[in-house]
N, C-alpha and C positions, 0 to 999 in steps of 0.2 A: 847430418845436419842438426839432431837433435843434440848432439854431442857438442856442435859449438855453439848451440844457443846455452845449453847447461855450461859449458864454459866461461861464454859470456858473461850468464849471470852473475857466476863466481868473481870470474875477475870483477863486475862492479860493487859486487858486494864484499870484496878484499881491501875495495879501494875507497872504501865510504871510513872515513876517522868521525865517531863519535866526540866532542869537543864538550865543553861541562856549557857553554854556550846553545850548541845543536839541542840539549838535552833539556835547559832550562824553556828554550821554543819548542819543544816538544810537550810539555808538559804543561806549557802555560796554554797553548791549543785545545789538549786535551781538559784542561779545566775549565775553559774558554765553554766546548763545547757542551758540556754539563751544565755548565751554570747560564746557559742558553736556552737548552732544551725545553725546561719547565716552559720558559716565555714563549715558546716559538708554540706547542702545543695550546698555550692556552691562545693565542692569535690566530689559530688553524679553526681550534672551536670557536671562537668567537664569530667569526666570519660565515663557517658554517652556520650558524643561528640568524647571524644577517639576511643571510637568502633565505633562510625559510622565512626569516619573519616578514622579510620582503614578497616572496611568494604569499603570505597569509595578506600584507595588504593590499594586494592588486586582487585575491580574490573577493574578500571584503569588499573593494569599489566596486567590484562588478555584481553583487548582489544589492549595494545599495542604487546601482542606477538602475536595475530589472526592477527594483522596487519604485524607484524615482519613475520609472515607464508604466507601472503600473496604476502609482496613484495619480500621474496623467490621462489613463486611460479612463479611471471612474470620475473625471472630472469633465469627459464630457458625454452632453444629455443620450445622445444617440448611443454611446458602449454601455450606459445605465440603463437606457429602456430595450435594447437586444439582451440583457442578461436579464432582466427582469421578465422578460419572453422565455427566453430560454431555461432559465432555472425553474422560477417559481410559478411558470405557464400563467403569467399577467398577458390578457389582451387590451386593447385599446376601445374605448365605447364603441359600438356599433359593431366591432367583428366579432364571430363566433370559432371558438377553436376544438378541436377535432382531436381527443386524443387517445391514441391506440395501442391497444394495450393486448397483448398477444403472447398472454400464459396459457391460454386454454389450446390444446392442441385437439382438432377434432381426427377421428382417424380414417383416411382415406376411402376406405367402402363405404361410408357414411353416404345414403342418398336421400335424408330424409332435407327438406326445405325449409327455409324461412316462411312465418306465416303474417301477413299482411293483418292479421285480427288482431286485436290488442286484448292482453292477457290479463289476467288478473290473480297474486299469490293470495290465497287465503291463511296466512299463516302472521303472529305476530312476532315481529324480531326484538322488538324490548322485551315483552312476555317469556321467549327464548332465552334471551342474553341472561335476564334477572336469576331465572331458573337454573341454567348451566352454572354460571359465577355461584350460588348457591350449591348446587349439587355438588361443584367440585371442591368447597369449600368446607362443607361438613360432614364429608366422610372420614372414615377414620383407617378405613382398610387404606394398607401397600397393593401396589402394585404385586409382590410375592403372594398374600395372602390369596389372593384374587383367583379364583378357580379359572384353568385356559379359556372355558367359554365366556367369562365377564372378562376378563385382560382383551379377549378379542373384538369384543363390543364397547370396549372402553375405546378400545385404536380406531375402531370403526366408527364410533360415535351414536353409536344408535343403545337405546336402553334394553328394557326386557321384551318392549312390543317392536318387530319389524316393521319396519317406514319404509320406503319408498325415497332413496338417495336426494332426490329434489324432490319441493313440494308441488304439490298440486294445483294445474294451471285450469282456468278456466276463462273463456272466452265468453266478452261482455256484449259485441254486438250483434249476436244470432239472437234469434229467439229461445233455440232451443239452450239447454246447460248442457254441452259437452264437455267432459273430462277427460284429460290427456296422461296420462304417466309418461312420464320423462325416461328415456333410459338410463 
C-alpha cells in the first residue's frame, strides 16, 4: 500500500507542468505574504494591548465606585459617629466607656487578691521622667565600655541602689501606715 501511495505521489508530481504563469502566482503569494506579515503582527499587538488596557479600565471603575461607596458612607451621620467610637473611643455625653487592656499577664498560681483600700504611690513621675531623660542623655559611656554588671542594670533599669520592681504602695484609710512590697 505504501508503494502506491509513493506512486501516486510521483505520478502527480510528474504531472504538475510548471508554466512562467504558475510561477509568477507563486511568487507574487509569496511576496504577498511578506509584505503582509509586518501588518498582520503589528494588528495582533495591537489588539493585544486593547484588552489589557480594556482590563486596566474596568479595574479602575471598580476602585473608583469602592471609593464612590465609601465617601457615601462618611456622608452619613450614623458611619461617622460608629467610627468615631470605634477608632478614636469618642463617647456620647452621659456614657461612660470601659477600656481593656490586657498586656499584663498575671501567672496562674498567683492567689494573692484585689484589695478594696485605695492606695497611694509615693513616688514622683515627672521627678523620674526629668532624671532618666537626663541620665540618659549625658552619659558618655557605650554600651561596650559598660562593665556586665552596669549593662545588666542598664537592661534592668535599676541604678547602683536596689529598688524594689514597683513602687511603694501605701494604704490611706486605715489608721495604721502599712507597707506592701509588690512582688
Amino acid at each position: 500500500m505504501a508503494k502506491r501511495e509513493a506512486q501516486g505521489a510521483g505520478d502527480w508530481s510528474s504531472s504538475l507542468r510548471f508554466s512562467a504563469f504558475t510561477v509568477i502566482n507563486i511568487a507574487l503569494v509569496v511576496i504577498g505574504a511578506f509584505a503582509i506579515s509586518p501588518i498582520l503582527s503589528t494588528f495582533v499587538q495591537q489588539q493585544r494591548q486593547i484588552s489589557e488596557l480594556r482590563e486596566s479600565v474596568k479595574q479602575h471603575r471598580e476602585a473608583v465606585n469602592e471609593i464612590d461607596a465609601e465617601r457615601a458612607k462618611w456622608k452619613d451621620p450614623v458611619y461617622v459617629r460608629s467610627q468615631a467610637r470605634g477608632r478614636l473611643f469618642y463617647v456620647m455625653p452621659g456614657e461612660t466607656q470601659l477600656s481593656v487592656i490586657s498586656d499584663v499577664v498575671l501567672p496562674p498560681e498567683r492567689t494573692d487578691g484585689t484589695s478594696s483600700k485605695l492606695t497611694r504611690i509615693d513616688r514622683n513621675w515627672a521627678k523620674s521622667l526629668v532624671s532618666s531623660t537626663l541620665g540618659a542623655g549625658t552619659t558618655a559611656a557605650t554600651p561596650e565600655q559598660l562593665s556586665p554588671e552596669a549593662r545588666e542594670q542598664q537592661k534592668s533599669g535599676t541604678g547602683s541602689k536596689q529598688t524594689a520592681p514597683y513602687p511603694t504602695a501605701k494604704t490611706t484609710d486605715t489608721p495604721k501606715t502599712q507597707e506592701k512590697q509588690a512582688p
